[in-house]
Structure formats: C-alpha cells, structure tokens
C-alpha positions in Angstrom: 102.8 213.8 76.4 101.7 215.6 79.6 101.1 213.3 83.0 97.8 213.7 84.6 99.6 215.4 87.8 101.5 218.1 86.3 97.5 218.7 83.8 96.2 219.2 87.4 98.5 221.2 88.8 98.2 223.4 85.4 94.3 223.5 85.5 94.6 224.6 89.3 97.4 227.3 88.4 94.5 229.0 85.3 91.9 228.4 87.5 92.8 230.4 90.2 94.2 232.5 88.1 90.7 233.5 86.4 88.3 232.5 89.2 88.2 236.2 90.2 87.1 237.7 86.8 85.6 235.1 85.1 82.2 234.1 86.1 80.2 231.4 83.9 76.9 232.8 82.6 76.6 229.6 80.0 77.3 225.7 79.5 80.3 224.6 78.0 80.5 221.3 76.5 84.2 219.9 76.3 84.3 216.7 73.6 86.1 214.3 74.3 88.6 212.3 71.9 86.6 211.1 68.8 83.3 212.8 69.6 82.2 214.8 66.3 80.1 217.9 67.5 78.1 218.5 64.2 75.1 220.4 65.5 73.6 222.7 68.4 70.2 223.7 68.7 69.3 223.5 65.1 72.4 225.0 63.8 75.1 223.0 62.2 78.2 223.5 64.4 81.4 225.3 63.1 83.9 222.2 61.7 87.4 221.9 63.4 90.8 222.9 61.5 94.4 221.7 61.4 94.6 225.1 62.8 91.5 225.6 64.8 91.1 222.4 66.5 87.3 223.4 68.6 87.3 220.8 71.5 84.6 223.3 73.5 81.6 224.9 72.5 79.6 227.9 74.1 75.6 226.2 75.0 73.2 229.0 76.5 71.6 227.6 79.8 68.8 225.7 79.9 68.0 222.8 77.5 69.9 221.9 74.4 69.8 219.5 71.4 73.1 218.9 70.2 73.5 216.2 67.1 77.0 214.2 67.8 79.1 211.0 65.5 81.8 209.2 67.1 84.7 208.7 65.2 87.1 205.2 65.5 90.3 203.3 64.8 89.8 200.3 64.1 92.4 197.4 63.1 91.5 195.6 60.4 94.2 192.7 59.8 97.6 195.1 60.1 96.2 198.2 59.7 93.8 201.0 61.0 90.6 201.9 60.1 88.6 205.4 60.3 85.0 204.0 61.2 82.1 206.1 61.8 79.0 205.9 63.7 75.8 207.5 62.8 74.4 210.4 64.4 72.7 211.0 67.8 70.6 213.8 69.0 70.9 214.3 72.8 68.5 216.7 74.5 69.4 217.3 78.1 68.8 220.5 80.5 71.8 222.6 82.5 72.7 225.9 83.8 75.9 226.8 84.6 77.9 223.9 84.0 81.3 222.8 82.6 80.3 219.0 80.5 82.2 216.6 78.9 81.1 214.5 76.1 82.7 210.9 75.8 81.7 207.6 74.6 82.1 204.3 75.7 85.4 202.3 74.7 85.3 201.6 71.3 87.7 198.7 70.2 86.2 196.6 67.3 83.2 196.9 65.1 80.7 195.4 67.2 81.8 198.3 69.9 80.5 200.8 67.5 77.4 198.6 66.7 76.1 198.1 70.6 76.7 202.1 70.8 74.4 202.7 67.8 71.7 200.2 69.5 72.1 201.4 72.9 72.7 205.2 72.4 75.1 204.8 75.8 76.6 208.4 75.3 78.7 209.2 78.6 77.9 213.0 79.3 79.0 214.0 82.8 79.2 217.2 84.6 82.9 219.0 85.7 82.3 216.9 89.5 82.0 214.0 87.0 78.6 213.5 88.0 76.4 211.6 85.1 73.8 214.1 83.7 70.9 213.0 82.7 69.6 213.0 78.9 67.2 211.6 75.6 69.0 210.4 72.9 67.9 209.3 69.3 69.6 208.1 66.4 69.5 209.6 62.9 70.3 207.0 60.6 72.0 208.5 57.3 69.8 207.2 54.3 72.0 206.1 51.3 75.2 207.5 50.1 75.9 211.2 50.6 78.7 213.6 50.3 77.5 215.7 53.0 73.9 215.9 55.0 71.6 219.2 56.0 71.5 218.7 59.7 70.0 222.2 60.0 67.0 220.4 57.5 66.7 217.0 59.2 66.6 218.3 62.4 63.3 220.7 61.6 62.0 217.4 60.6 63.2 215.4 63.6 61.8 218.1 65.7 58.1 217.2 64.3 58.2 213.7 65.0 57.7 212.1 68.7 61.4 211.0 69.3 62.9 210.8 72.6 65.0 213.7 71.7 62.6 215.9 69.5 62.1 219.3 71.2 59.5 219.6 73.9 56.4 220.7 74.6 56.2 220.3 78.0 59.4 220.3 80.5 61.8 217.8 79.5 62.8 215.8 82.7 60.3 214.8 85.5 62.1 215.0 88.1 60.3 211.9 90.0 61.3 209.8 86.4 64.2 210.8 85.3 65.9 209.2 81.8 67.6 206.1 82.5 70.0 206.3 79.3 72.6 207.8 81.5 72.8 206.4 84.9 74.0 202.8 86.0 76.0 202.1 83.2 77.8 205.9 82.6 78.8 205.5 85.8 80.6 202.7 85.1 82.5 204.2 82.4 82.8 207.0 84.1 86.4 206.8 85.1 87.1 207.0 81.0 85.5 210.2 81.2 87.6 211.1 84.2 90.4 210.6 82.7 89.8 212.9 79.6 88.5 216.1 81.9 91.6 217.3 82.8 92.9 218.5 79.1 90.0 219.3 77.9 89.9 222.0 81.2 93.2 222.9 80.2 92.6 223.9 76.7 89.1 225.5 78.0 91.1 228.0 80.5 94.2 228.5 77.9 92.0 229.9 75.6 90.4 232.0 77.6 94.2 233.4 78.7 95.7 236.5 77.2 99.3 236.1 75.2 101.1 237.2 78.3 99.4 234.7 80.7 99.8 231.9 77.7 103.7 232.3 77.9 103.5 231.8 81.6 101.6 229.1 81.2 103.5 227.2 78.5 106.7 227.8 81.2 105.2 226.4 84.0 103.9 222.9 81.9 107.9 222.8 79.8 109.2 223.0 84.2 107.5 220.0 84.5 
C-alpha cells in the first residue's frame, strides 16, 4: 500500500517526464473507487478485466453524456454486501481537462438511497475544482440479466430530462447547475484523496516498457 507522499513524488517524477511530448488534445475522466463507467456518448463503455482493469477513459472536448452505477460494501450482520445503485446520466461540458469521478461516502443502505434521490455525484477537475453538471437517474425496470444502454439512452435523449442532450448550449453561464457546488465541495477532500493514483495509473500507461521499469524502481525505493 503506497503513502500519499511517495504517489506524489511518482506523479511529479512521469509528469515531468512526459510534459515535453505529451500535450492533451481530449478529456480524460479518471473513476474513482466503485464508480462503474457503463456508457459515453451513446456508446456502451468497454467493461473492465482481471487483467485490464480501465480506471480512465479518453472523452473528446466539449460536452459529454456519460451513464455511471456506484458499486458498495455494505455490512450486513458479519458480513459484506455487493450493493448497487441505479444508473445516472451526467451531461457536463470540458476542454482539456484531466476529471475525476467519485461519489459521496457510502456506508449503509440509506447512503446509497440519499445518493439515488439527490444525484450528489462528486466530479472535480485535476486543481480539484468542482465542475459543474445535469444529472438524471435511469431507474432499471424489473429484473434483467443485462440492459441496452446504447437503446435507452436514444430514448432518454427524446425526453426533457436534465441530462437529455441539448438543443441549445448546455450551461448559462449567469445560472449555472447547482447539483455540484456547495455540497461537492464539501466532499471534496474524498475526491482529493483518490487523484493521486488515479494520475499515476493515467501517466504509467502512457509510459513505454523501459520507462515502466524505472518507474516501478523508484516507487519499490520508497
């Protein structure tokens, strides 16, 4: 288990490392633990593997609809349950930009429960800045092995939900949304606190083998 100083000191080492040849020219969403990624823009989003665990997705600048779960241990009596919420569609706008997705703290049932009601989503920017988005909840209808998101969200799209697709420009910039302000800043230190691995997988991966062994000695020095 890594300490948060010697995740900074790794982060600082790959990003100077690539801040001369890598230039961002897209969004990358970093999720944080037990945020389920299971759409983006209409397109159901590639599942994670024992062996390809995807903590960071590629979003084209601009605005995005991305369809997210959250995914829970919860202690029932003296053992741990999985617990799922439904799903949300968040529609924000950003160019450029490194975000993190996180929820709130999610302890008991009723934690999921007020997160289904309130949609409180924490998504903050790499200065861990709250950015601003519409959420909606998709509730799942009955019992299903698996769902079309692809489907559902061609009909989400039609109706007049917060998150549905625009027409027009989707923030005005003298009313901004209001599901992310006061309240993710509050909880922003839990974000906070999950940024700095989720940077660290971002810039491994983008490392060559040679770098990656570097890398690997410098963390197992500390």
């Amino acid at each position: 288990m890594f300490s948060l100083q010697p995740l900074k000191v790794s982060i600082l080492f790959l990003a100077t490392l690539f801040s001369s040849s890598f230039v961002f020219a897209e969004n990358i969403l970093n999720l944080s633990e037990g945020v389920n990624l299971l759409a983006i823009n209409g397109k159901e989003a590639k599942s994670p593997s024992f062996f390809n665990d995807h903590s960071a997705y590629k979003l084209p600048n601009g605005i995005n609809q991305i369809v997210v779960s959250y995914t829970a241990e919860i202690k029932n009596g003296s053992e741990y349950e999985l617990e799922y919420t439904n799903a949300f569609v968040l529609l924000f706008d950003q160019k450029d930009e490194q975000l993190l997705i996180a929820a709130p703290e999610i302890k008991k049932i009723k934690d999921i429960k007020e997160l289904e009601e309130k949609g409180n989503w924490i998504l903050t920017a790499k200065s861990g800045q709250p950015v601003d988005y519409k959420v909606s909840l998709i509730k799942n209808n009955g019992f299903q092995l698996s769902r079309d998101y692809e489907r559902e969200l061609e009909d989400f799209n039609k109706t007049d939900a917060a998150a549905a697709l625009p027409n027009k420009p989707l923030f005005n910039p003298n009313q901004l949304t209001k599901n992310n302000t006061a309240k993710a800043k509050n909880n922003n230190t839990n974000a906070k606190k999950n940024m700095p691995a989720q940077m660290l997988i971002f810039w491994y991966n983008q490392a060559d083998e040679e770098t990656r062994k570097s890398f690997k000695k410098l963390i197992n020095n500390h």
